[in-house]
C-alpha positions as CSV (number, residue, x, y, z in Angstrom):
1,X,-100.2,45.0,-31.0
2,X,-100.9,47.8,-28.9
3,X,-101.1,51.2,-29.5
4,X,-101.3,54.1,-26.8
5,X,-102.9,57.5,-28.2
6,X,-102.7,60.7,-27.4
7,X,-105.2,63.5,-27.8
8,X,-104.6,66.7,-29.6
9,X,-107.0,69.6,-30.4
10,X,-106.6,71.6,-33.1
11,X,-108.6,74.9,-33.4
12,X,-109.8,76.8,-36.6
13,X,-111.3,79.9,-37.8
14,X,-113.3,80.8,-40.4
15,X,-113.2,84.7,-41.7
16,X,-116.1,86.6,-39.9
17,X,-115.0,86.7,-36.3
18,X,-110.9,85.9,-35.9
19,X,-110.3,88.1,-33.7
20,X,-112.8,86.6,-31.2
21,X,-110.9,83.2,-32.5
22,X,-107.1,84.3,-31.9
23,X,-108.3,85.5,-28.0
24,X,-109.9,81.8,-27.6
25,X,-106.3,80.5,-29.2
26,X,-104.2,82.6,-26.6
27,X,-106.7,81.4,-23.8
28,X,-105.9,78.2,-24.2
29,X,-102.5,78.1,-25.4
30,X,-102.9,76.7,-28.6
31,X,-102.4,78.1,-32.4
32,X,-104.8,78.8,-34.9
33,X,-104.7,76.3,-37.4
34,X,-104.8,77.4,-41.0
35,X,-108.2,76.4,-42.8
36,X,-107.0,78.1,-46.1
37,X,-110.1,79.9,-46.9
38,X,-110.5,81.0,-50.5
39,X,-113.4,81.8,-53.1
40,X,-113.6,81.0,-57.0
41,X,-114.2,84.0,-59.1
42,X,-118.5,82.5,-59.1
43,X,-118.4,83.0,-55.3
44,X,-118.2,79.5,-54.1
45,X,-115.8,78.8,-51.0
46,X,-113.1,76.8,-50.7
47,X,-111.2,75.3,-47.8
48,X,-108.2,72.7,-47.5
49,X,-106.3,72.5,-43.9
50,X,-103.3,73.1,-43.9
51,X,-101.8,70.4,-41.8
52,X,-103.1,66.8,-41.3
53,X,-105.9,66.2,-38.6
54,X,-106.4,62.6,-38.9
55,X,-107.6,61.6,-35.5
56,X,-108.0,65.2,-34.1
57,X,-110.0,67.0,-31.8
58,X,-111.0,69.7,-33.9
59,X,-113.0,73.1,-32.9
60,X,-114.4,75.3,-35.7
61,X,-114.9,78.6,-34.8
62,X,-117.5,81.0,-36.4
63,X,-120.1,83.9,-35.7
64,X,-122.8,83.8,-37.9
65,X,-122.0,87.4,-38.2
66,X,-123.2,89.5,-41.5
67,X,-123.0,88.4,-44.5
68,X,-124.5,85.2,-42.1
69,X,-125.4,83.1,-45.0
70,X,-121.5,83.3,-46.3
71,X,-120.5,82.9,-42.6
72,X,-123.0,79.6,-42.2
73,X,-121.8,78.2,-45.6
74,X,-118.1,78.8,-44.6
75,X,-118.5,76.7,-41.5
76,X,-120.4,74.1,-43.4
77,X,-117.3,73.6,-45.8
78,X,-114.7,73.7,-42.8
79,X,-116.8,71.1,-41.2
80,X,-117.1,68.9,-44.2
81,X,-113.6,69.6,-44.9
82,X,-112.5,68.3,-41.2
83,X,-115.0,65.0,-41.4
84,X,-113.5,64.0,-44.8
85,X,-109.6,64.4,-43.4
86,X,-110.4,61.8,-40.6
87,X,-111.0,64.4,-37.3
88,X,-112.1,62.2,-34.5
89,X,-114.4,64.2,-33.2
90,X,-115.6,68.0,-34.7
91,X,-117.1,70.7,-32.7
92,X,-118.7,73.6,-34.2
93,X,-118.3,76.5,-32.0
94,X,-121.0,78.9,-33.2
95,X,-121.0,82.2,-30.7
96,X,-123.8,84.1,-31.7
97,X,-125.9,81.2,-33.9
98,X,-127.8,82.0,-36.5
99,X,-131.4,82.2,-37.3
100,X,-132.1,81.7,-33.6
101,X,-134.9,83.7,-33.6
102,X,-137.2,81.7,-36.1
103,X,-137.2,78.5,-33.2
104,X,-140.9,78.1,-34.0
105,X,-143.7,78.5,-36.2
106,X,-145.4,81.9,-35.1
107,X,-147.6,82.3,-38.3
108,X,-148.7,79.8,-41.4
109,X,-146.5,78.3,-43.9
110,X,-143.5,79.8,-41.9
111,X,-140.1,77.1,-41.6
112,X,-138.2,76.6,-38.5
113,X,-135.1,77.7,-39.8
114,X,-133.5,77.3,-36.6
115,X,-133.8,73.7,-36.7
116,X,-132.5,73.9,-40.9
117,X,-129.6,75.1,-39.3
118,X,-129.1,72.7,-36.5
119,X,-129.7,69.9,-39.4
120,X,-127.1,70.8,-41.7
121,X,-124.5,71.3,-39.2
122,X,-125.4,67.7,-38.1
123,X,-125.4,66.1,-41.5
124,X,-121.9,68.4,-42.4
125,X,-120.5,66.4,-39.7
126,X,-120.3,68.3,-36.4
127,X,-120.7,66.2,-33.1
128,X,-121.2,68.6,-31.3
129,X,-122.0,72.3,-30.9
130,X,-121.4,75.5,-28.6
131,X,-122.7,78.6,-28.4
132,X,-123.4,81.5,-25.9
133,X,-126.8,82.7,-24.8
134,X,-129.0,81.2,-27.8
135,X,-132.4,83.1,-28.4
136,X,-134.0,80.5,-27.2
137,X,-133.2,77.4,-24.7
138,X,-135.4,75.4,-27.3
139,X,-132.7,75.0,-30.1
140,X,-130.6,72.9,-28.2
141,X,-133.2,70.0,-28.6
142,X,-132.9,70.9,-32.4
143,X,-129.8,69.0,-32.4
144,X,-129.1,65.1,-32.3
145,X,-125.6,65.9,-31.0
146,X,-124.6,67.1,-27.9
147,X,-125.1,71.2,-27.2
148,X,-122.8,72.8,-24.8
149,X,-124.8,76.4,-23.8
150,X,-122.7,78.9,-22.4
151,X,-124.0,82.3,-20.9
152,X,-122.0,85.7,-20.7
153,X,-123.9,86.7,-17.8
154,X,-120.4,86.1,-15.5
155,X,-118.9,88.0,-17.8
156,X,-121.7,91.1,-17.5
157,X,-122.7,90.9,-13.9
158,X,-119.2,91.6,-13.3
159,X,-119.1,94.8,-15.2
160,X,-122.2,96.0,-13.3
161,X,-120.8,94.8,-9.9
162,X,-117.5,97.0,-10.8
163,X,-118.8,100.1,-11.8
164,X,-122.6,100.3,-10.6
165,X,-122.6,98.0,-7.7
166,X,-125.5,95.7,-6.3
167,X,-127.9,98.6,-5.8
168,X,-129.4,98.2,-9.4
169,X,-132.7,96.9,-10.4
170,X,-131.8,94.5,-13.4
171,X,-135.0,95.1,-16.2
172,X,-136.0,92.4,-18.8
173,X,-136.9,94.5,-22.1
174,X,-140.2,92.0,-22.1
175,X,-141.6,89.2,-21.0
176,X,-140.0,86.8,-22.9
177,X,-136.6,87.6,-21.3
178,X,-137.8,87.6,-17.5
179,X,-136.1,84.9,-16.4
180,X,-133.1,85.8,-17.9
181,X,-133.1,88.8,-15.8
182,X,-134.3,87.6,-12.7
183,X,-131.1,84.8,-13.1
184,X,-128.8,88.2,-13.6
185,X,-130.5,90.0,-10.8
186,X,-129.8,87.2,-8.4
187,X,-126.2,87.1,-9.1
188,X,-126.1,90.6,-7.9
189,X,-128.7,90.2,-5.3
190,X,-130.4,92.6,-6.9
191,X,-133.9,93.9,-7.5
192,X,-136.1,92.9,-11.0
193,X,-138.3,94.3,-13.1
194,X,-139.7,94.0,-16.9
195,X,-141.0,96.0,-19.0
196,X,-144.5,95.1,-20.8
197,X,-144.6,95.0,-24.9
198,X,-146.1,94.8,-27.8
199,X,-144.8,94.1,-31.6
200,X,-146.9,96.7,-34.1
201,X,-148.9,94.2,-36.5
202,X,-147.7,94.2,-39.8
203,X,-144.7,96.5,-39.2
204,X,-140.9,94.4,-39.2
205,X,-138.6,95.7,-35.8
206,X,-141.0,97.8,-34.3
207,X,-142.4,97.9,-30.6
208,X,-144.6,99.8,-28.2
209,X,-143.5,99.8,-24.4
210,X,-146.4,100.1,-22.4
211,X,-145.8,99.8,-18.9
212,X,-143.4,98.9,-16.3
213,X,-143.3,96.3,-13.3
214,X,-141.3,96.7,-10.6
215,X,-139.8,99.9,-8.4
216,X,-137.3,102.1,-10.7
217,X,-137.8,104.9,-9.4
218,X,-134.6,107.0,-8.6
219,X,-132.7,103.4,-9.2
220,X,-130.2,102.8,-11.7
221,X,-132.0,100.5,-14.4
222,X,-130.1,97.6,-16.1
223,X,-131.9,96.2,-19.6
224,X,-130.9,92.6,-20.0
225,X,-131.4,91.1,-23.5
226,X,-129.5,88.2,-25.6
227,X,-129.2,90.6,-28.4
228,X,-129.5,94.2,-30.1
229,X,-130.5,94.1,-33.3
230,X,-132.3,97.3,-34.5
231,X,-132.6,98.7,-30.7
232,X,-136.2,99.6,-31.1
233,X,-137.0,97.2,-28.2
234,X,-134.3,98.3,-25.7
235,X,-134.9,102.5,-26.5
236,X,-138.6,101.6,-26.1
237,X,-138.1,100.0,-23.0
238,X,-135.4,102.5,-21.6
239,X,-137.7,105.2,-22.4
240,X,-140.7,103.4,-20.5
241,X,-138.5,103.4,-17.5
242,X,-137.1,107.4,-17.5
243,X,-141.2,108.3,-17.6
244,X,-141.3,105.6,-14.2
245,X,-138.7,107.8,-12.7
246,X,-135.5,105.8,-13.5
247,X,-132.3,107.6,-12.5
248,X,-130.2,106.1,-15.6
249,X,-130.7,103.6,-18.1
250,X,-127.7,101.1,-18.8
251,X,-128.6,98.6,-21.8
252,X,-126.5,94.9,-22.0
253,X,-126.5,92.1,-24.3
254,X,-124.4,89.1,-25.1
255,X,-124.9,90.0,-29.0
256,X,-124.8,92.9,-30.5
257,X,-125.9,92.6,-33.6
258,X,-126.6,96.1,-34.1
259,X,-128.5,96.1,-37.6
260,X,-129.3,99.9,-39.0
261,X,-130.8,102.1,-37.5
262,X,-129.6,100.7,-34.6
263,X,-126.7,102.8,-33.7
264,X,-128.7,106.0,-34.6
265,X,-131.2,105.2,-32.3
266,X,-128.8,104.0,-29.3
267,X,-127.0,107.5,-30.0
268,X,-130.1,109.6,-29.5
269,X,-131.5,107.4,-26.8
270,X,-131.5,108.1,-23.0
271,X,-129.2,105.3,-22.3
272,X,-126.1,105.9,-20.8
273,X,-124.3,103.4,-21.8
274,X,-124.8,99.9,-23.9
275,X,-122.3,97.0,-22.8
276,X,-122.6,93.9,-25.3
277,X,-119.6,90.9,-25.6
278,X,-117.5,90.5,-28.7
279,X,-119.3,87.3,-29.9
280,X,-119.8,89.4,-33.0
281,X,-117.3,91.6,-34.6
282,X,-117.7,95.5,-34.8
283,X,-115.7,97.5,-36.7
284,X,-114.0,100.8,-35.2
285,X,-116.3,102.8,-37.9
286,X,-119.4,101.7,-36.0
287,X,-118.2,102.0,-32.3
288,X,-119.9,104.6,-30.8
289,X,-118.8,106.3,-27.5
290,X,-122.0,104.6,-25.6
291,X,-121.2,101.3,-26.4
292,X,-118.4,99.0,-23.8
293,X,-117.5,96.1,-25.5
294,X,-116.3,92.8,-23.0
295,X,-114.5,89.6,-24.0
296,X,-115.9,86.1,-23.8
297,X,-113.0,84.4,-25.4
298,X,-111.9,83.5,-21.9
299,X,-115.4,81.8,-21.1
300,X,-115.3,80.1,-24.4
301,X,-111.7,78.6,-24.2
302,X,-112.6,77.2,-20.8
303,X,-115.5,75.7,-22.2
304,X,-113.4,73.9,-25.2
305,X,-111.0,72.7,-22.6
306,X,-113.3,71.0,-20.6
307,X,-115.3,69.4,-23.6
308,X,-111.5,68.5,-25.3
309,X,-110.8,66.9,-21.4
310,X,-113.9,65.6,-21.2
311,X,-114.8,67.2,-18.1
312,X,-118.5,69.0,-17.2
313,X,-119.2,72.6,-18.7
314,X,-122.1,73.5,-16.7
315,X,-119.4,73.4,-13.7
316,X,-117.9,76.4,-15.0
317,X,-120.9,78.2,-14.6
318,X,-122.6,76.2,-11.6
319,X,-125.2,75.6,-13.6
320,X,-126.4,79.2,-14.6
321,X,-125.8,78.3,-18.3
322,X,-129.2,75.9,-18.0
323,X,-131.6,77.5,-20.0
């Protein structure tokens, strides 16, 4: 007997991101299945697809967006829920990833919850994973299964090239992030620059710039970051650089998470504007005239296409997306 398959992908959604999910869908052409989410009255979630997906390629889409322990456990289920209808193979798409940000032990008798993550998406039954800009390069060696990292810095060096041009000096908000800038600045053969740091002892989301390196003056600045959470790091920084002389400040991030009292802050800052990607969602309540917000469905879909066709990812990117 023989028996000539074909392959078919099948894309999902969980609840905290779908707009994010139906742009990916449109992108490449397909419809979004229905996971049929529900929760009992206790608050435990529930998920049953719709249609069968024996054999599948299936790609489950969710931003560990606020709540992120619902949005984590909802993606657990979906993937549990695909492993035990006979998928083939089961990708967790994951665009802004959770508890990225504890990827190591910085104190005692701390966990690695990064890694917890990485484990139980593993064990749920993802063979793989995606996600754009991760904290930390690091966390893709947290998984036994393949990590696909893709970057929005296409995406964002394109926004600067259209409306500031390629006489910019591209700023890393620390340290931590300088090569992250310096890979932005040379896609827009641009100048860089950092700003230097420190975290108050003892005191959660607040910083102290203290200096800057590099030649701002009369330049328009660009702060480069993964993420906003609270702001306090990129209004330190921007301040740092109107007291070197800056001529404007323009903030950007892949994520914006945009925890209080972030948009206060970001309102009364000197930043002209903050440009962040939709990888999270933010609702029209809390859009503020400063903030731009950019797709990266597009980048995402073409990623999924090329892992469904088996074809490199890095290509997309020529290789920027190694971090």
């Amino acid at each position: 007997m023989e028996l000539v398959t074909k392959k078919r992908l099948e894309l999902f959604s969980g609840r905290s991101n779908p707009a994010l999910a139906e742009d990916i869908a449109n992108a490449l052409g397909v419809k979004l299945g229905q996971p049929n989410l529900s929760q009992f009255a206790n608050g435990e979630m529930y998920s049953r697809f719709e249609e069968s997906i024996r054999g599948a390629d299936v790609f489950i889409v969710q931003s560990h967006s606020s709540p992120v322990n619902e949005a984590i456990m909802e993606q657990l289920i979906m993937v549990d829920a695909a492993k035990r209808a006979s998928a083939k193979r089961i990708t967790a798409v994951c665009p802004y990833y959770g508890y990225a940000r504890q990827d190591r032990k910085a104190a005692e008798r701390e966990p690695i919850t990064a890694k917890l993550l990485a484990d139980m998406l593993t064990v749920a039954g993802a063979d793989r994973m995606v996600s754009v800009d991760l904290h930390s390069g690091q966390i893709q060696g947290f998984f036994d299964v393949p990590v696909d990292h893709l970057t929005a810095m296409p995406v964002l060096a394109d926004w600067v090239a259209a409306n500031l041009g390629s006489d910019v000096v591209v700023v890393s908000p620390d340290a931590g992030r300088f090569k992250v800038a310096e890979r932005f600045a040379q896609m827009l053969e641009a100048d860089v620059g950092s700003v230097a740091k420190r975290r108050l002892r003892g005191v959660a989301n607040q910083v102290e710039a203290l200096d800057v390196m590099g030649d701002v003056r009369g330049r328009i600045c660009v702060l480069v970051d993964d993420m906003i959470d609270t702001a306090g790091t990129i209004c330190a920084a921007a301040d740092q650089l109107m007291v070197h002389g800056a001529s404007e400040v323009y903030a950007m991030a892949t994520h914006g998470v945009l925890s209080d009292p972030a948009l206060d802050r970001l309102k009364n800052s000197v930043i002209t504007k903050v440009v962040i990607t939709d990888t999270l969602p933010l609702s029209d309540d809390r859009r503020i005239d400063k903030i731009e917000i950019l797709s990266v469905a597009t980048i995402i879909a073409d990623a999924l296409r090329a892992v469904f066709e088996d074809r490199s990812v890095s290509e997309i990117f020529g290789g920027a997306n190694q971090a």
